[in-house]
VOZA-211286 format. One line per field, with one value per residue (C-alpha): residue number from 1; x, y, z. Coordinates in steps of 0.5 Angstrom, whole numbers, plus 500, padded with zeros to 3 digits. Layout:
BEGIN
resi <- (NUM | ...)
px <- (X | ...)
py <- (Y | ...)
pz <- (Z | ...)
//
This chain:
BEGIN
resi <- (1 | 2 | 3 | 4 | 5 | 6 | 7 | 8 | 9 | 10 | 11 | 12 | 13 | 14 | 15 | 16 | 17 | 18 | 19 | 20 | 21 | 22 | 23 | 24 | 25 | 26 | 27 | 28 | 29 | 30 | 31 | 32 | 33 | 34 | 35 | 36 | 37 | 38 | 39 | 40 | 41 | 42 | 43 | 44 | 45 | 46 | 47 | 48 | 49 | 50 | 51 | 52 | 53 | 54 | 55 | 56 | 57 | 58 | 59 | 60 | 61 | 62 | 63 | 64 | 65 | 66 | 67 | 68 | 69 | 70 | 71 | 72 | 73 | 74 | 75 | 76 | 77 | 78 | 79 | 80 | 81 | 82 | 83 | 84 | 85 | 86 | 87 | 88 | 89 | 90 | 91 | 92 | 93 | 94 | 95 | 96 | 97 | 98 | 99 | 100 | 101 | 102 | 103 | 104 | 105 | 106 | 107 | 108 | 109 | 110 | 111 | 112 | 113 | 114 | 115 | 116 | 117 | 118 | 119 | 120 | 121 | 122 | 123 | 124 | 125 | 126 | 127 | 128 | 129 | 130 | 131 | 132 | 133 | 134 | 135 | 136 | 137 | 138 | 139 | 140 | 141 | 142 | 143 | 144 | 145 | 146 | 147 | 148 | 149 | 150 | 151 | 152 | 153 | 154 | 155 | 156 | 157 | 158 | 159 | 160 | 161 | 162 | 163 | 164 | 165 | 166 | 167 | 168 | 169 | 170 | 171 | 172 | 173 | 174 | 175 | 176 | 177 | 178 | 179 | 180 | 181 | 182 | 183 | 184 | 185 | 186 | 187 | 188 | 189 | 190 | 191 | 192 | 193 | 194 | 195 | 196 | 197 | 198 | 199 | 200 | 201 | 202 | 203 | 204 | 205 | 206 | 207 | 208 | 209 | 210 | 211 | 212 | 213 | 214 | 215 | 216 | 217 | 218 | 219 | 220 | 221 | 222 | 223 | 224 | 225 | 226 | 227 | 228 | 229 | 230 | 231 | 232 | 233 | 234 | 235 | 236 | 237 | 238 | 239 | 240 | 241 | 242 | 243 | 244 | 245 | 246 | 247 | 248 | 249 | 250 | 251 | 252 | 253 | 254 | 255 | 256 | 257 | 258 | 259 | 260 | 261 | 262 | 263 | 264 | 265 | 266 | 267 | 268 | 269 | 270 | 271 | 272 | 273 | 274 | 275 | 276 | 277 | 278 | 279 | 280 | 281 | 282 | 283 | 284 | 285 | 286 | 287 | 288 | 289 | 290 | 291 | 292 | 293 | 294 | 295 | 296 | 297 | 298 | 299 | 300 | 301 | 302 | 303 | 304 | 305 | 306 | 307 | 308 | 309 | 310 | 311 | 312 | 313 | 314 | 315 | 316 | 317 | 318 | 319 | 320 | 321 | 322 | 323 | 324 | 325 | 326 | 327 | 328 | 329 | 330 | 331 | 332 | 333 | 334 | 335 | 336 | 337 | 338 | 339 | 340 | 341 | 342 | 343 | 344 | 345 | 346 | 347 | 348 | 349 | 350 | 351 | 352 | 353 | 354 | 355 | 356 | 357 | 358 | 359 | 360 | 361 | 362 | 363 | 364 | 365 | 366 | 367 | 368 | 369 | 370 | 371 | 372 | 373 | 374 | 375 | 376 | 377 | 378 | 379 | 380 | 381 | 382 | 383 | 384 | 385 | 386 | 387 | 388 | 389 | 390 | 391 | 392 | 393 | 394 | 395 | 396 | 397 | 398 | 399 | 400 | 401 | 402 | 403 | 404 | 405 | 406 | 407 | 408 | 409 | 410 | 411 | 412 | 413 | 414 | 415 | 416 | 417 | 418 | 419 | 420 | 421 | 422 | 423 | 424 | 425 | 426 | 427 | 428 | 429 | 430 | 431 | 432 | 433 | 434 | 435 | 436 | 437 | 438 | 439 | 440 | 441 | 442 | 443 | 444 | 445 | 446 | 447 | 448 | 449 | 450 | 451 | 452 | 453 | 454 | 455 | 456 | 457 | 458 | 459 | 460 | 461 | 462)
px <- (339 | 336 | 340 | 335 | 340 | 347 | 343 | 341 | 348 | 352 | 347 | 348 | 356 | 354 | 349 | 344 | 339 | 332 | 329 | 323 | 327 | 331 | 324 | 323 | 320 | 322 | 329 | 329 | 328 | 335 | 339 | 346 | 349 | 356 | 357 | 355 | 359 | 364 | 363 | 362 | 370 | 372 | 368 | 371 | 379 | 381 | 378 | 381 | 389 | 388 | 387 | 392 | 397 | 395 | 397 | 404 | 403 | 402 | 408 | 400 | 397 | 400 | 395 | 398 | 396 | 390 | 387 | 391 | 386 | 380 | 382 | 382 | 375 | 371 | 375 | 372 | 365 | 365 | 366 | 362 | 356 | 357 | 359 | 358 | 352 | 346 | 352 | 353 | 346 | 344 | 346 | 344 | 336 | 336 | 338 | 332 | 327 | 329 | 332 | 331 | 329 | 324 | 321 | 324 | 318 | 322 | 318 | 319 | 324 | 327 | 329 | 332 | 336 | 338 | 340 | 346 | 348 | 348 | 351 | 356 | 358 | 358 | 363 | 368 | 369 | 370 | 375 | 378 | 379 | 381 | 387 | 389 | 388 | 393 | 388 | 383 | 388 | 391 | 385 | 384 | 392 | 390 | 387 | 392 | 397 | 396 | 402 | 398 | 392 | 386 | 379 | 382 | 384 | 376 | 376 | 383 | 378 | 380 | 374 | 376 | 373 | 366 | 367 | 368 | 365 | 358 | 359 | 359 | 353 | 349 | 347 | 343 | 338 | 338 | 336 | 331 | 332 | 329 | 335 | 332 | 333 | 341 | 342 | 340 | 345 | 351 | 352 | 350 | 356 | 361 | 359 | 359 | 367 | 368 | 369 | 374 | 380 | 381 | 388 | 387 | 382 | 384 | 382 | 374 | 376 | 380 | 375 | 369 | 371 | 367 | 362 | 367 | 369 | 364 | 364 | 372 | 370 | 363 | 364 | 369 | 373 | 379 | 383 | 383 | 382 | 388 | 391 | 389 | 392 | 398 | 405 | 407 | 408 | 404 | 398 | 398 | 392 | 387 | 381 | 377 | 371 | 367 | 362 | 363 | 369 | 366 | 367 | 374 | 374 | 370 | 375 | 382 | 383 | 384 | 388 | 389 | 393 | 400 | 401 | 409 | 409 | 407 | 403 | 407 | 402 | 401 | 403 | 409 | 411 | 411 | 407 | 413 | 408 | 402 | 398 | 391 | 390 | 398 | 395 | 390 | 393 | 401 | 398 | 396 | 403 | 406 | 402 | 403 | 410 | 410 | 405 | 411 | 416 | 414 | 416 | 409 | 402 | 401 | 405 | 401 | 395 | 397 | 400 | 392 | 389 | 394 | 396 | 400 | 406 | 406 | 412 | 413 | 414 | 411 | 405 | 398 | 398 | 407 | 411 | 411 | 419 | 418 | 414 | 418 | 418 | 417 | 418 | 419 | 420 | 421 | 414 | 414 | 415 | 412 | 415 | 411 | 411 | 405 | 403 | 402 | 399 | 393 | 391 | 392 | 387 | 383 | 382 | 380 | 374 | 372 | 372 | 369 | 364 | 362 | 362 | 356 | 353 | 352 | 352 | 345 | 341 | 345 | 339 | 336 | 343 | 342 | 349 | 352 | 351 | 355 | 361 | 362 | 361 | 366 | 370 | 370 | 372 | 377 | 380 | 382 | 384 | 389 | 392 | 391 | 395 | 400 | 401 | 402 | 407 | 411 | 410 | 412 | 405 | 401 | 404 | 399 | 395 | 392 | 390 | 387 | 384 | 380 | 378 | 375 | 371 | 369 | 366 | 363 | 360 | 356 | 355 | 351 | 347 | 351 | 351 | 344 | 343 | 346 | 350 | 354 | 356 | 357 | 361 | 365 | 367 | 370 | 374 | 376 | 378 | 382 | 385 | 388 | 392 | 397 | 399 | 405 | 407 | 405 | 409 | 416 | 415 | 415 | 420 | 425 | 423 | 425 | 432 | 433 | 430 | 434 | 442 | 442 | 440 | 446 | 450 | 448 | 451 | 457 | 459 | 457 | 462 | 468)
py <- (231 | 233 | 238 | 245 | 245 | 244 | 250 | 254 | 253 | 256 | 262 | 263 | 263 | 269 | 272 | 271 | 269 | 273 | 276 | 273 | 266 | 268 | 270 | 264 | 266 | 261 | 259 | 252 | 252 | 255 | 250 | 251 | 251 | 250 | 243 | 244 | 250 | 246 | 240 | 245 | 249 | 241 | 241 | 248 | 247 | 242 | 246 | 252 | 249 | 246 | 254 | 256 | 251 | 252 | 260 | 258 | 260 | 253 | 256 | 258 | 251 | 246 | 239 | 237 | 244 | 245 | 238 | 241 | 247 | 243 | 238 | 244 | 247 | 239 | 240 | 247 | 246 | 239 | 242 | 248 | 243 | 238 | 242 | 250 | 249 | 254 | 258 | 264 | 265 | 264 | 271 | 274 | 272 | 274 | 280 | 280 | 278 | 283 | 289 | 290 | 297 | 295 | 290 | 288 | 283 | 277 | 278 | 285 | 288 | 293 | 288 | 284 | 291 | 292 | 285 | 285 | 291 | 290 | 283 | 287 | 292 | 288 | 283 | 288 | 291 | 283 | 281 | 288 | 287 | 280 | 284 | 288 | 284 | 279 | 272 | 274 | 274 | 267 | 264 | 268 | 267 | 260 | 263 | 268 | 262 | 259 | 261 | 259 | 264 | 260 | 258 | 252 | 258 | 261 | 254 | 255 | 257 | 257 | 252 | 258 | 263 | 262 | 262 | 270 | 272 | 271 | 278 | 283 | 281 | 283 | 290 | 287 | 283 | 289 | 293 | 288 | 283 | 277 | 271 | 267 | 272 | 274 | 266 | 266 | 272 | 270 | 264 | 268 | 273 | 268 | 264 | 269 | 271 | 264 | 267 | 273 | 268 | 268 | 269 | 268 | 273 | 280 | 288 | 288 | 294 | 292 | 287 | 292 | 299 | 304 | 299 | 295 | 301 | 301 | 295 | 294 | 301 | 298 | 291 | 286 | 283 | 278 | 283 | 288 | 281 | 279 | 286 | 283 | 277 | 280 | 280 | 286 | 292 | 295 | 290 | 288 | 290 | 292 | 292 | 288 | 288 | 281 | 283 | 291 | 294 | 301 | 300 | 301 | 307 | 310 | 308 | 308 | 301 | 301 | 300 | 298 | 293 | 294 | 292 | 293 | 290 | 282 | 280 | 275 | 270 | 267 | 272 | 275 | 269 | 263 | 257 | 251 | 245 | 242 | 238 | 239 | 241 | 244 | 249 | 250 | 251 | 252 | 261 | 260 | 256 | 262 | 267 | 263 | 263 | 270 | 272 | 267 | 272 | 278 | 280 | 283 | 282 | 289 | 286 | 279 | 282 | 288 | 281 | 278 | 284 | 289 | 288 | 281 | 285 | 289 | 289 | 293 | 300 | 300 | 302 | 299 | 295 | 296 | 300 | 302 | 301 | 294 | 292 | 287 | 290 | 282 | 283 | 275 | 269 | 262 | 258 | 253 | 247 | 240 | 235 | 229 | 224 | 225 | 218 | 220 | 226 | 222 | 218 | 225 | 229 | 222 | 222 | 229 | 228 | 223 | 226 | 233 | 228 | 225 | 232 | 234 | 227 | 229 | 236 | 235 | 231 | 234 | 237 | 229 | 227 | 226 | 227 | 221 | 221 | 227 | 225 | 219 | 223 | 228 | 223 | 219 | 226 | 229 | 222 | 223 | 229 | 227 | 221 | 225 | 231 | 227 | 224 | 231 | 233 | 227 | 224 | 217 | 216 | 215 | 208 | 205 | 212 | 211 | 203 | 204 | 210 | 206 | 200 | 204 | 208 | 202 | 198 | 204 | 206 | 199 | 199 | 207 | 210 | 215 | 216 | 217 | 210 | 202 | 204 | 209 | 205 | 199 | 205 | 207 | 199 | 198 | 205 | 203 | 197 | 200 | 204 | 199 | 197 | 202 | 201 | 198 | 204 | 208 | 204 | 204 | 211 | 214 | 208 | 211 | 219 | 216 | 213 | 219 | 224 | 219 | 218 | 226 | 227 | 223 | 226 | 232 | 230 | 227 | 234 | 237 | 232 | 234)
pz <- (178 | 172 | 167 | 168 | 176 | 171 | 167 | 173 | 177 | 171 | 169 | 177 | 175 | 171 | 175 | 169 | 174 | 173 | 179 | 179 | 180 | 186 | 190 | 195 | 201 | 206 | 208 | 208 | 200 | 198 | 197 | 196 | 189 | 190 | 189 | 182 | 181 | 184 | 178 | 173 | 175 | 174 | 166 | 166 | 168 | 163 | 157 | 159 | 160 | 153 | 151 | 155 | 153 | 146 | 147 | 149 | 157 | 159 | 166 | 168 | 168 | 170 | 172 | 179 | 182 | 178 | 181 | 188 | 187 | 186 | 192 | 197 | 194 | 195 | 202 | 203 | 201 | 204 | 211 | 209 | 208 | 213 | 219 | 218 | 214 | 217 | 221 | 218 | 218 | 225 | 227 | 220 | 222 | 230 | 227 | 222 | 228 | 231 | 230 | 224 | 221 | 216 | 212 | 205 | 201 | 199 | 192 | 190 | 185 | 189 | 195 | 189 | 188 | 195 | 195 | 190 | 191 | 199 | 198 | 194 | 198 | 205 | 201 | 198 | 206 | 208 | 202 | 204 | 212 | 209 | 207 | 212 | 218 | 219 | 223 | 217 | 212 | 215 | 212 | 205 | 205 | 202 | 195 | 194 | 195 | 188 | 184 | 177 | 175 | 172 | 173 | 178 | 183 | 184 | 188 | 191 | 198 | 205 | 210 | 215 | 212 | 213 | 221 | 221 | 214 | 217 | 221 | 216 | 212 | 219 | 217 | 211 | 216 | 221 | 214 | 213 | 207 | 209 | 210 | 204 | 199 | 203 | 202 | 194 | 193 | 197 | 192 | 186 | 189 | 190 | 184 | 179 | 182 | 178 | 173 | 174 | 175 | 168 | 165 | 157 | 158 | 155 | 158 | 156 | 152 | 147 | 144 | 144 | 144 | 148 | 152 | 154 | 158 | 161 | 163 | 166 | 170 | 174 | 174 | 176 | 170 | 169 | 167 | 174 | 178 | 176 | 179 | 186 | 185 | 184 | 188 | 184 | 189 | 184 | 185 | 193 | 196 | 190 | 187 | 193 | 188 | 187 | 182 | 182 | 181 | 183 | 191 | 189 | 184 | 191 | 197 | 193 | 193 | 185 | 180 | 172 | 170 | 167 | 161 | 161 | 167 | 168 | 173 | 178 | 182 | 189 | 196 | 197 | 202 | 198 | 200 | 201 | 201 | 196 | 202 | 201 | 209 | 209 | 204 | 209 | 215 | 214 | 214 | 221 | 223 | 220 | 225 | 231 | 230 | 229 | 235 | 239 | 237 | 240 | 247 | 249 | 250 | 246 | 241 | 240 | 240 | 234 | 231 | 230 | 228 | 225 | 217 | 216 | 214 | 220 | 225 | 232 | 231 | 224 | 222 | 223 | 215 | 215 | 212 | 205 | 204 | 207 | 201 | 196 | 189 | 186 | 178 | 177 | 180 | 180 | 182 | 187 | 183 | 183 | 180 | 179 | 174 | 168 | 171 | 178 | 175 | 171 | 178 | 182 | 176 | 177 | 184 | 185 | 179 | 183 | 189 | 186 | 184 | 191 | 194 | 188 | 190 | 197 | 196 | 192 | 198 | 204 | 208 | 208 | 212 | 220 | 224 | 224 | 216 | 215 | 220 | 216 | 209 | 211 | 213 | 207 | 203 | 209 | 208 | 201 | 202 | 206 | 202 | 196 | 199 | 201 | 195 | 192 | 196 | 195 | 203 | 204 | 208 | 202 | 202 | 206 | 206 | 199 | 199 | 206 | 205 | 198 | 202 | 207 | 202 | 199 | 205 | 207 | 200 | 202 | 209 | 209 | 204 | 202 | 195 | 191 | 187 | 187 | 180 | 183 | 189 | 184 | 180 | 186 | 188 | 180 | 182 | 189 | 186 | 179 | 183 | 188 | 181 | 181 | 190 | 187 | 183 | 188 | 193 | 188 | 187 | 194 | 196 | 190 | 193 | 200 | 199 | 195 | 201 | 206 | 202 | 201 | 208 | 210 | 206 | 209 | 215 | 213 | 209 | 217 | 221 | 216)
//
């Protein structure tokens, strides 16, 4: 890995790419550069909590979920890699190949323009119906569920999303932008959203005057990004844009940001679990249970494709009165002990790392080295989740899990040279250290989880 790719991947956060370097003619040359955006979030994120802690607005940076949002987006990339690499591209070039109705140059300005402005446009239409369809929201839910508003959220992303995400760029094949060119601008689109999820940054107008307008009316900025991520009525189902803001002037969907009104984080059904694959999957649980509730087929169908506040007898997205005016609110807590916290924070550095690591030679993997790769990160994932939520199977999910990595780190070649193997042994090694901590500290958590619930019942019998 030389510093030209880190410099490429962080002017891809910015869109700051020329066109002549995202001309490549041929598919099999676009790499995909969302382990390294992911590393540069994981540099990022501490910086910006120190600003943010400086500023006295420390309730929006707390180290445990900002590590939590790293770990679901090492997961998400690790799956997206490993598994659904290729996937979304196989209708998009059978519609290229055959039923398109022009042919773009992979070299030319005008296809570049068309580029960014169709990937933009098709992305507003999914992250929009990402909102007003309840099996797709189950998915998108997992990045809205983030009660904290920071860098870390941009990686707070759902693995399922890509299953379904695929289908709204097959216009642009049938157009005839050529894959190579779509595949280089989808992940300039979603890198450059990085940015957006910035708390500290204020309104772009008040720092330059007049340009700054401009700017907050055609683009995407923190300030109408954190309008979307609101649960304020004002704010719920707004502003879908990625890079241009202007999709949202044209259908409706847009609004400022209030500045007597602050903005409360998160979905108006808080998430009640900081697990990794809990984040991931409890939205889907959640949908199961209400299509089970209802009484008709016609009704569990309307569950799965209405609005996810949609109920029988309302309206397709719900009625208005039904929406919660949420002004303030507590926010889920997670209380661990700052030790914990500096392993977890530990733990997913080396875990974005890893995903960096392979994520860079993904394309020499064969099947079996995949699976045993995505194992060794789900398998973190896992452990490190329980641990987030306090589950008394990290007691042997953790020191399992090290040793696993540790032998299989030495058995298969998947990382990219003996000295970070060897660096990876002397981590697994270190971290075995702290099992008895870990140990005390989840047996404490558990007698105390067991004597309540004791007492619980006993208070029932009486």
């Amino acid at each position: 890995m030389n510093s030209s790719e880190y410099i490429i991947a962080l002017k891809s956060t910015f869109y700051a790419v020329p066109p002549q370097e995202t001309y490549i003619e041929k598919l099999q040359e676009t790499k995909s550069n969302q382990p390294l955006v992911l590393f540069l979030i994981l540099v990022t994120v501490p910086l910006e909590g120190l600003h943010v802690h400086l500023r006295g607005n420390g309730k929006q940076w707390r180290l445990s979920v900002a590590m939590n949002n790293m770990l679901v987006g090492a997961f998400t990339i690790a799956w997206n890699l490993f598994f659904l690499r290729g996937l979304e591209l196989l209708v998009y070039i059978w519609c290229y190949n055959n039923i398109r109705i022009a042919h773009l140059p992979w070299n030319s300005f005008y296809t570049y323009v068309i580029a960014v402005i169709g990937v933009d446009f098709c992305t507003y239409w999914w992250h929009r119906l990402s909102h007003e369809v309840a099996f797709l929201w189950a998915a998108h839910s997992t990045h809205h569920s983030g009660e904290d508003y920071n860098l870390s959220c941009g990686a707070r992303i759902s693995a399922l999303v890509r299953l379904t995400k695929w289908m709204y760029f097959v216009p642009l094949g049938m157009l005839g932008v050529p894959p190579s060119i779509f595949a280089m601008h989808v992940q300039l689109n979603f890198a450059c959203a990085l940015w957006s999820h910035s708390l500290m940054t204020p309104n772009i107008s008040k720092i330059i005057p007049g340009l700054g307008q401009l700017i907050e009316f055609i683009m995407v900025t923190p300030s109408n990004h954190r309008v979307h991520h609101g649960v304020n009525k004002y704010a719920l189902d707004k502003n879908y844009g990625m890079l241009f803001i202007v999709w949202d002037r044209m259908f409706g969907t847009f609004t400022e940001e209030r500045e007597d009104e602050p903005i409360v984080y998160g979905t108006v059904s808080q998430m009640d679990t900081f697990h990794t694959l809990g984040i991931q999957l409890k939205p889907y649980q959640q949908l199961y249970q209400k299509m089970k509730a209802m009484k008709t087929g016609g009704d569990r169908l309307r569950t799965l494709f209405y609005g996810p506040g949609w109920s029988p007898g309302k309206p397709r997205l719900g009625a208005e009165e039904d929406i919660p005016d949420i002004v303030r609110r507590e926010q889920l807590e997670q209380s661990l002990p700052f030790w914990l916290n500096l392993y977890l924070a530990f733990q997913t550095a080396v875990v974005v790392f890893l995903v960096k690591d392979m994520g860079v030679r993904v394309e020499t993997f064969g099947l079996w080295l995949s699976f045993v790769n995505f194992g060794i990160i789900l398998s973190a994932c896992i452990s490190l989740g329980a641990l987030h939520d306090s589950n008394y199977h990290a007691v042997w999910l953790e020191p399992l899990r090290l040793i696993i990595f540790m032998v299989a780190s030495h058995l298969y070649p998947m990382l990219s040279s003996h000295l970070i193997t060897t660096w990876v042994s002397a981590v697994c090694l270190g971290s075995l250290l702290f099992w008895p901590l870990l140990r005390d500290h989840l047996h404490s958590l558990h007698a105390s989880s067991t004597s309540a619930q004791n007492g619980v019942v006993r208070n029932k019998t009486k």
